[in-house]
KOLKOL-363887 format. One record per residue: z, x, y of N, C-alpha, C in turn. Coordinates in Angstrom, 2 decimals, decimal comma. Atoms other than C-alpha are relative to their C-alpha. Example, Ala and Ser with C-alpha at 12.3 -4.5 7.8 and 13.67 -1.06 7.14 Angstrom:
<r n_w="0,00" n_u="0,89" n_v="-1,19" ca_w="7,80" ca_u="12,30" ca_v="-4,50" c_w="0,00" c_u="0,90" c_v="1,20"/>
<r n_w="-0,06" n_u="-0,82" n_v="-1,19" ca_w="7,14" ca_u="13,67" ca_v="-1,06" c_w="0,73" c_u="-0,77" c_v="1,09"/>
This chain:
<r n_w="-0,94" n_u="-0,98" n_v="-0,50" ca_w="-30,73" ca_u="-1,83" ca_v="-5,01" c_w="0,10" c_u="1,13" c_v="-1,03"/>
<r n_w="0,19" n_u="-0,62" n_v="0,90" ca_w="-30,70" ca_u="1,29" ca_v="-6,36" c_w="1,57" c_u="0,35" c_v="-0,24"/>
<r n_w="-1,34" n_u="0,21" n_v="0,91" ca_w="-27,50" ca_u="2,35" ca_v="-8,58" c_w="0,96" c_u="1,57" c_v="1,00"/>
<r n_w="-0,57" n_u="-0,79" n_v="-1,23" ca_w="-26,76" ca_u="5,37" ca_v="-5,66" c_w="0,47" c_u="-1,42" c_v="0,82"/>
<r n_w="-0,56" n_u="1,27" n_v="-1,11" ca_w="-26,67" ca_u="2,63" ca_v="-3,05" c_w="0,92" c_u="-0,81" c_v="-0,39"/>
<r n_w="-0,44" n_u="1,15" n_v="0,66" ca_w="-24,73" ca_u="-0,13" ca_v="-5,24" c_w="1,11" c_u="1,33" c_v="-0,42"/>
<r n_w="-1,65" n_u="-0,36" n_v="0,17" ca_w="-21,81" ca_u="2,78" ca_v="-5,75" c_w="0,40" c_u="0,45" c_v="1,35"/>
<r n_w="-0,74" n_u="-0,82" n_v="-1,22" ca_w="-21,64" ca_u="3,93" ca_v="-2,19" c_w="0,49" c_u="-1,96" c_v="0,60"/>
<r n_w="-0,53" n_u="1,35" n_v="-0,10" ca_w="-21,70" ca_u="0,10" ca_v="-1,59" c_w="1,61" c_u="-0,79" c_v="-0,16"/>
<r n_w="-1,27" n_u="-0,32" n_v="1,46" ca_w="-18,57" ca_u="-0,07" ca_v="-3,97" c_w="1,26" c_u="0,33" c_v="1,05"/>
<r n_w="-0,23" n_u="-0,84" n_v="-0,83" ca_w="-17,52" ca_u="2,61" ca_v="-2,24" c_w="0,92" c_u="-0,51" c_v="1,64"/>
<r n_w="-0,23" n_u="0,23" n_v="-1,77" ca_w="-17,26" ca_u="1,48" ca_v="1,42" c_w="0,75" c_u="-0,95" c_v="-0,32"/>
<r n_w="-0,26" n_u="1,19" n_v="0,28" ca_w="-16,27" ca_u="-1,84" ca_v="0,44" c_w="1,68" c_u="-0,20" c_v="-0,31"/>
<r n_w="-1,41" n_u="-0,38" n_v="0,37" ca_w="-13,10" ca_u="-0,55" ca_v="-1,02" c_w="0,97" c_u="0,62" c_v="1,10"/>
<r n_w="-0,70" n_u="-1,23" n_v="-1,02" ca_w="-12,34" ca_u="1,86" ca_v="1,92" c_w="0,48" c_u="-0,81" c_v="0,71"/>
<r n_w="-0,35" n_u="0,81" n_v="-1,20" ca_w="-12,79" ca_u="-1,18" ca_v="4,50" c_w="1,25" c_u="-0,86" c_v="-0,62"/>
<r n_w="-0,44" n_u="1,01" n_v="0,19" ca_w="-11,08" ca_u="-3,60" ca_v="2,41" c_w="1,77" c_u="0,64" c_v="-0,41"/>
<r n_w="-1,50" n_u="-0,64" n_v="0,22" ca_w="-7,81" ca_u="-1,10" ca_v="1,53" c_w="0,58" c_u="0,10" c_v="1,42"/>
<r n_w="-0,65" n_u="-0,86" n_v="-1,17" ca_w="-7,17" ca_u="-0,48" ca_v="4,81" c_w="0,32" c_u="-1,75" c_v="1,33"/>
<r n_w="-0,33" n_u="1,44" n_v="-0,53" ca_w="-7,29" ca_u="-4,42" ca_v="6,30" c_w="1,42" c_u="-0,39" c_v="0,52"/>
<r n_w="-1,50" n_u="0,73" n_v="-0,95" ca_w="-4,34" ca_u="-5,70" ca_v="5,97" c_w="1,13" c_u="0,75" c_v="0,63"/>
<r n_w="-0,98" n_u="-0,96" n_v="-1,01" ca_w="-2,66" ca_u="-2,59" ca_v="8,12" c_w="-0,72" c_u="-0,25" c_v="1,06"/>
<r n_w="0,40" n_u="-0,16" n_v="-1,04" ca_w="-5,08" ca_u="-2,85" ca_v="10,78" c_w="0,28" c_u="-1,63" c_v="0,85"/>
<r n_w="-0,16" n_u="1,74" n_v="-0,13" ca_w="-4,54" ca_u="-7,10" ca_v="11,13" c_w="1,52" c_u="-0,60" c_v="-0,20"/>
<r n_w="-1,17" n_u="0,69" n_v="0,45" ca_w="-1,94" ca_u="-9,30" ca_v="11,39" c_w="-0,22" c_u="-1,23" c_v="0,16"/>
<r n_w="0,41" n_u="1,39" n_v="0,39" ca_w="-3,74" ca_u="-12,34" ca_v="10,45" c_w="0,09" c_u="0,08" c_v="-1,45"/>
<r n_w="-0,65" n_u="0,54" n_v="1,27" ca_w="-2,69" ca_u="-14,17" ca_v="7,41" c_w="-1,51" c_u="0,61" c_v="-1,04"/>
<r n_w="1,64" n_u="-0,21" n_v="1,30" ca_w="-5,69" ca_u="-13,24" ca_v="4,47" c_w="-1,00" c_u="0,37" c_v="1,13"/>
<r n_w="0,85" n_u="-1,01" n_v="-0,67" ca_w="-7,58" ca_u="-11,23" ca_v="7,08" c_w="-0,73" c_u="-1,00" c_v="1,17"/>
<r n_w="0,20" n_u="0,63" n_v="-1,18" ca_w="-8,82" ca_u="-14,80" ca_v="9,08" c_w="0,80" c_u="-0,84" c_v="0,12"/>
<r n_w="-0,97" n_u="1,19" n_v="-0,67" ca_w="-5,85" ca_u="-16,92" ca_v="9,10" c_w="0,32" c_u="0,06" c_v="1,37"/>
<r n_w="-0,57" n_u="0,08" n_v="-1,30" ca_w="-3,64" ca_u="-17,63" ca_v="11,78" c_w="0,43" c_u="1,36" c_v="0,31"/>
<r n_w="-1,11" n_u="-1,00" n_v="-0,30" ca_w="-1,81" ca_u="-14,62" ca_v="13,63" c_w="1,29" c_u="-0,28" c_v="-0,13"/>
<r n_w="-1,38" n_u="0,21" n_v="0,40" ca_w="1,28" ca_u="-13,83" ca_v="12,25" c_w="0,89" c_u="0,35" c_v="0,74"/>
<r n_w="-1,01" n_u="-0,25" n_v="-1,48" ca_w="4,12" ca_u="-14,18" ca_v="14,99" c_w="1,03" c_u="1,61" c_v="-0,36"/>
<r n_w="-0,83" n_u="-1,13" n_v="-0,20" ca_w="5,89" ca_u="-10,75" ca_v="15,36" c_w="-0,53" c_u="0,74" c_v="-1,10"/>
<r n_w="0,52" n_u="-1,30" n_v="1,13" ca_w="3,67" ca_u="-9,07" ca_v="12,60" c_w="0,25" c_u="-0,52" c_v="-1,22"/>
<r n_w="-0,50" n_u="0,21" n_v="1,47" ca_w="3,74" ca_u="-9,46" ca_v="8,79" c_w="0,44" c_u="0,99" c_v="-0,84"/>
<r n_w="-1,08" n_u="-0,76" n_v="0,60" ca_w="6,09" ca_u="-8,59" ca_v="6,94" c_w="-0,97" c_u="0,89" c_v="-1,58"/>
<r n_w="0,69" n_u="-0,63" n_v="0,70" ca_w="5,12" ca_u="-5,68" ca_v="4,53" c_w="-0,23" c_u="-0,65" c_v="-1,57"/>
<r n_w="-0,23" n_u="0,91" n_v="1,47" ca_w="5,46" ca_u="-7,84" ca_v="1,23" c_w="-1,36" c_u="-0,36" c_v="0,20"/>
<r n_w="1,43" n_u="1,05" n_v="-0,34" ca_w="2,35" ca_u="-10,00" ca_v="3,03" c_w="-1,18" c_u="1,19" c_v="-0,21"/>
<r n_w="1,31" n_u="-1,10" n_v="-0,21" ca_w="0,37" ca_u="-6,80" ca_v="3,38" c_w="0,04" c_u="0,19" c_v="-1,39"/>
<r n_w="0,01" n_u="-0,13" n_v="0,88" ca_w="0,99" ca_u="-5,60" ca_v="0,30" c_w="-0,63" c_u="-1,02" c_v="-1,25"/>
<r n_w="1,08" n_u="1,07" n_v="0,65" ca_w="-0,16" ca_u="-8,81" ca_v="-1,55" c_w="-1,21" c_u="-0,26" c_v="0,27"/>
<r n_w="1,46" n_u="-0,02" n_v="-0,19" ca_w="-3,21" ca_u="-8,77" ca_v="0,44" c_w="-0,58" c_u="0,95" c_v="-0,61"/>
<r n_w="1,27" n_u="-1,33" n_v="1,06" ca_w="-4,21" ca_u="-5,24" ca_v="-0,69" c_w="0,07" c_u="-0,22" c_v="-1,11"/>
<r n_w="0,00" n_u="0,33" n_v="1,30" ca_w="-3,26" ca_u="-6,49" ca_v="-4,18" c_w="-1,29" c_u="-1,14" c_v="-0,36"/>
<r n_w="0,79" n_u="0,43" n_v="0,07" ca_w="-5,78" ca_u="-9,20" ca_v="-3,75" c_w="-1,21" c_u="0,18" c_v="0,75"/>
<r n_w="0,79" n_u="-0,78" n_v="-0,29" ca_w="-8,30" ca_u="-7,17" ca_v="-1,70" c_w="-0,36" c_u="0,58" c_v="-1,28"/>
<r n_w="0,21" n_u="-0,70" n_v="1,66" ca_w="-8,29" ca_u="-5,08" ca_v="-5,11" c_w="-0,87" c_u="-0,62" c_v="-0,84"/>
<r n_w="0,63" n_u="0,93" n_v="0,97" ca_w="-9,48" ca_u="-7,74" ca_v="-7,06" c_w="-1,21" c_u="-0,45" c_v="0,40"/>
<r n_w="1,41" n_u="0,28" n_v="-0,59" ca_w="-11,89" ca_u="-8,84" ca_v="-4,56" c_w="-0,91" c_u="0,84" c_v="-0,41"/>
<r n_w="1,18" n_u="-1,21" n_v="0,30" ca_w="-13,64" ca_u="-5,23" ca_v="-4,59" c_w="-0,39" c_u="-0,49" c_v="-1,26"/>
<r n_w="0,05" n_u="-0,25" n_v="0,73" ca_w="-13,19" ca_u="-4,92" ca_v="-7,96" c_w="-0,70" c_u="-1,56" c_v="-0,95"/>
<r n_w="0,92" n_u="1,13" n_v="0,73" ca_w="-15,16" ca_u="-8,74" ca_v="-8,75" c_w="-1,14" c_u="0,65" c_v="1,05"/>
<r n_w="1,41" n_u="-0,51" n_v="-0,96" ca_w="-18,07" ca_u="-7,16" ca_v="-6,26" c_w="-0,72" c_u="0,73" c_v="-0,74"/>
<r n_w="0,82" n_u="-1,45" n_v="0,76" ca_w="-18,24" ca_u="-3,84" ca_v="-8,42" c_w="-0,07" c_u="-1,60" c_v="-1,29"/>
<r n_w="0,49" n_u="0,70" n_v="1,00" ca_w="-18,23" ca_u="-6,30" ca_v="-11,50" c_w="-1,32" c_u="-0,78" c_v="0,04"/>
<r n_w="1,30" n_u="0,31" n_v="-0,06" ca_w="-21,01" ca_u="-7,99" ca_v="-10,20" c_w="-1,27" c_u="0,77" c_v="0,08"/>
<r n_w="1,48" n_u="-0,85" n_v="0,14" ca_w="-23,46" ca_u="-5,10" ca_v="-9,46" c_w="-0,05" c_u="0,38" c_v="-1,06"/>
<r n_w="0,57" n_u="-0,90" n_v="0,56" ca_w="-22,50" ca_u="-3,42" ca_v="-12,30" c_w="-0,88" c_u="-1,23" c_v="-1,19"/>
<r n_w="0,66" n_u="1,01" n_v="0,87" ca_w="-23,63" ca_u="-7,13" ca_v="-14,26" c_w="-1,58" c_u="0,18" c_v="0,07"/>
<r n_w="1,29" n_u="-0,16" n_v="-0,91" ca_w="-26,95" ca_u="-7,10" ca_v="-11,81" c_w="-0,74" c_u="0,92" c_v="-1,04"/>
<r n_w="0,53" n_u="-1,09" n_v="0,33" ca_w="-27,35" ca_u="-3,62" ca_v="-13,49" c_w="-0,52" c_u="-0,13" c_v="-1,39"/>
<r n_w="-0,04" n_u="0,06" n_v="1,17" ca_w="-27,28" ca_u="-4,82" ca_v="-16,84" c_w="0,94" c_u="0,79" c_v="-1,06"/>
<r n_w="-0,95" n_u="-1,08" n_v="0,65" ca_w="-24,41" ca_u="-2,16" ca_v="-17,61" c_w="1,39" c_u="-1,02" c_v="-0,43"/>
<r n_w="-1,14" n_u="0,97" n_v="-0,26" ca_w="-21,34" ca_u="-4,63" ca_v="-17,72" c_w="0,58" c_u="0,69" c_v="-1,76"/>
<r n_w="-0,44" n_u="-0,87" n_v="1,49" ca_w="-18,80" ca_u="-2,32" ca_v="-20,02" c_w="1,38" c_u="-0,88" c_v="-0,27"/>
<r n_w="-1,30" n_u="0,27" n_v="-0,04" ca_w="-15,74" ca_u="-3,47" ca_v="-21,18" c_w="1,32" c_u="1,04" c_v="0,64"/>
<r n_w="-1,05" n_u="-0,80" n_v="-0,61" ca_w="-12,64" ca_u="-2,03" ca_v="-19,44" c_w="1,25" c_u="-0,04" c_v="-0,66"/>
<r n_w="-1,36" n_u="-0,11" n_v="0,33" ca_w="-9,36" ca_u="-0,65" ca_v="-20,46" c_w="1,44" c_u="0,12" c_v="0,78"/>
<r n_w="-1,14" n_u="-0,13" n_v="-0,97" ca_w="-5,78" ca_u="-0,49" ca_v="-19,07" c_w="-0,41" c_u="1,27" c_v="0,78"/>
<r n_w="0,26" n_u="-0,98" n_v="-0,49" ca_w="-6,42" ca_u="2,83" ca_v="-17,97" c_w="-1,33" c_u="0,14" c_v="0,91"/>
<r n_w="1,06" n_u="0,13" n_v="-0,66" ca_w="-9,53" ca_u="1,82" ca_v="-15,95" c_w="0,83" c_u="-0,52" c_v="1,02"/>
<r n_w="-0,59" n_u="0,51" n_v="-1,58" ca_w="-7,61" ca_u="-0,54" ca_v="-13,83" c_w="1,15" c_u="0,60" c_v="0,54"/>
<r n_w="-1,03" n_u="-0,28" n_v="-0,35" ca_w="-4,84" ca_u="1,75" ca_v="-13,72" c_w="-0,58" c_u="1,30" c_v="1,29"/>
<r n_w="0,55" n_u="-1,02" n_v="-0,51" ca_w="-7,03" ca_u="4,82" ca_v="-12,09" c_w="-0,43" c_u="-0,75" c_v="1,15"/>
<r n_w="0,86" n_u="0,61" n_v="-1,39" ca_w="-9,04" ca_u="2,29" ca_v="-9,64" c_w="1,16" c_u="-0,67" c_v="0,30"/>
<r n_w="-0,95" n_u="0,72" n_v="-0,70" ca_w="-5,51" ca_u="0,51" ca_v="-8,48" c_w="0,53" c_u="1,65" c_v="1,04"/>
<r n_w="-0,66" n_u="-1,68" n_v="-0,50" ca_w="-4,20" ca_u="4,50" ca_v="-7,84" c_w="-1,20" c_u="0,12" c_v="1,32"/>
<r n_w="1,19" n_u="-0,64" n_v="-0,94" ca_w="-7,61" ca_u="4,92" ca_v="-6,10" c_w="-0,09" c_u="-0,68" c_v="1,17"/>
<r n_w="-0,03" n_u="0,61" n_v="-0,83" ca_w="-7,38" ca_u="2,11" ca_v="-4,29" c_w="0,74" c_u="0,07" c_v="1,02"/>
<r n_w="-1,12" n_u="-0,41" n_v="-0,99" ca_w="-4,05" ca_u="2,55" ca_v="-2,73" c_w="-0,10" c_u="1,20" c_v="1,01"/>
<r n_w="0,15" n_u="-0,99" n_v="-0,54" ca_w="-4,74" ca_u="6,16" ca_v="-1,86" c_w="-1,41" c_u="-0,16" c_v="1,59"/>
<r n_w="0,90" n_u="0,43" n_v="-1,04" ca_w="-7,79" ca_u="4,73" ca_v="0,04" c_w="0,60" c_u="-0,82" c_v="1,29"/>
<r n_w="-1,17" n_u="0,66" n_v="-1,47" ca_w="-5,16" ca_u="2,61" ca_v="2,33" c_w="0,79" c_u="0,71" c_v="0,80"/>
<r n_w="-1,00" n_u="-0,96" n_v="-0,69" ca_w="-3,15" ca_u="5,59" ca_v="3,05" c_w="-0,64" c_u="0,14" c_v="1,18"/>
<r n_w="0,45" n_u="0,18" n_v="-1,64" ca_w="-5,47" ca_u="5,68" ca_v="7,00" c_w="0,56" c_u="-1,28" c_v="0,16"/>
<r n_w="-0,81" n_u="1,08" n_v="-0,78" ca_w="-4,04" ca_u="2,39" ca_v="7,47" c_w="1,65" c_u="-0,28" c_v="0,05"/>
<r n_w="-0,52" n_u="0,09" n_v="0,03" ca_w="-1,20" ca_u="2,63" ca_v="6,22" c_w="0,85" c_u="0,45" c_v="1,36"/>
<r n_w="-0,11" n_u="-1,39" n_v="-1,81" ca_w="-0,54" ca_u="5,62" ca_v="9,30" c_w="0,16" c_u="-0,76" c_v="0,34"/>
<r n_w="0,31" n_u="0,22" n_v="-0,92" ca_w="-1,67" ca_u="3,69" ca_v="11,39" c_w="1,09" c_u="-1,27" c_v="0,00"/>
<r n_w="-1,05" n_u="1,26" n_v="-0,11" ca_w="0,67" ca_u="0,56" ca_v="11,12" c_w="1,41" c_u="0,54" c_v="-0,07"/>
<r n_w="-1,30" n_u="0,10" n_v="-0,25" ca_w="3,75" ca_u="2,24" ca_v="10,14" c_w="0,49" c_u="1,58" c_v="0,58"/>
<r n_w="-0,36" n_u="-1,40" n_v="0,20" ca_w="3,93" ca_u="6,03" ca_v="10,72" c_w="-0,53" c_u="0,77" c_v="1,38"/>
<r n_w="0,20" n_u="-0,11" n_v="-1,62" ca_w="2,17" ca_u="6,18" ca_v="14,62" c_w="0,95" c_u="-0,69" c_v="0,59"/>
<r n_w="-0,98" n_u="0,20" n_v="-1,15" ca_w="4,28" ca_u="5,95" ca_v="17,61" c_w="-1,81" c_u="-0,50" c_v="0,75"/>
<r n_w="0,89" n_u="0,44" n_v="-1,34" ca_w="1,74" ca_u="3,58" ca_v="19,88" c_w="0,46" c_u="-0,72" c_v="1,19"/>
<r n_w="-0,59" n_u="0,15" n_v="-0,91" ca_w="2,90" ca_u="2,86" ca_v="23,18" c_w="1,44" c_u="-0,09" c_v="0,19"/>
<r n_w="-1,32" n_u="-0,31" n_v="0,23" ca_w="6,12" ca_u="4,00" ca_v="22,42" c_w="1,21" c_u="-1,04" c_v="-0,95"/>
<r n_w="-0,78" n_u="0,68" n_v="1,11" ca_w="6,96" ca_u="1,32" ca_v="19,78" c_w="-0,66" c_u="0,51" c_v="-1,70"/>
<r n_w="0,35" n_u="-0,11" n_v="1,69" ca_w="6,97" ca_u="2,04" ca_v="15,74" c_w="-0,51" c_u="-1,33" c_v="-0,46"/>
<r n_w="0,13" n_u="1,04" n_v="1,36" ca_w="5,09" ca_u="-0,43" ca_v="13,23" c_w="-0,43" c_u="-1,02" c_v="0,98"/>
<r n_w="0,94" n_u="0,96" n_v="-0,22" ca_w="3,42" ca_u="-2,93" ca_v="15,80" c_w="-0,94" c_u="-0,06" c_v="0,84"/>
């Protein structure tokens, strides 16, 4: 894989996976369905551990690559910011659309 592909990879990976637990209301993305929706706490811990997911994926290519740098607070503080901002389309979409004339489900 070349090191274009393996960041758009990255990339996507992050986009789909920020934006999950707004579009679902299954428990960790295949649990059960959660009766009357989950509560935003649940979402929120998923994208917190979505995060981590990506962010062991990118750790692995960039190992693959042979680059594997050490990281600082300020690394995970920029890619948590980045991350979130990447959820803001789902976020919309779960709490901030009017769909069939109900808010938030």
């Amino acid at each position: 894989m070349t090191q274009t592909a393996a960041i758009w990879l990255v990339i996507v990976a992050a986009l789909v996976a920020a934006n999950l637990p707004f579009v679902n209301d299954r428990w960790l993305i295949v649990g059960k369905q959660a009766p009357g929706g989950k509560p935003f706490l649940a979402r929120a811990l998923e994208l917190l551990l979505l995060y981590f997911a990506v962010g062991a994926l990118a750790r692995l290519i960039e190992q693959r690559a042979g680059q594997a740098a050490p990281q600082g607070w300020e690394f995970y503080a920029v890619t948590a910011a980045l991350f979130i901002t990447l959820a803001f389309p789902g976020f919309v979409y779960r709490y901030l659309m009017r769909r069939g004339g109900r808010r938030g489900h």
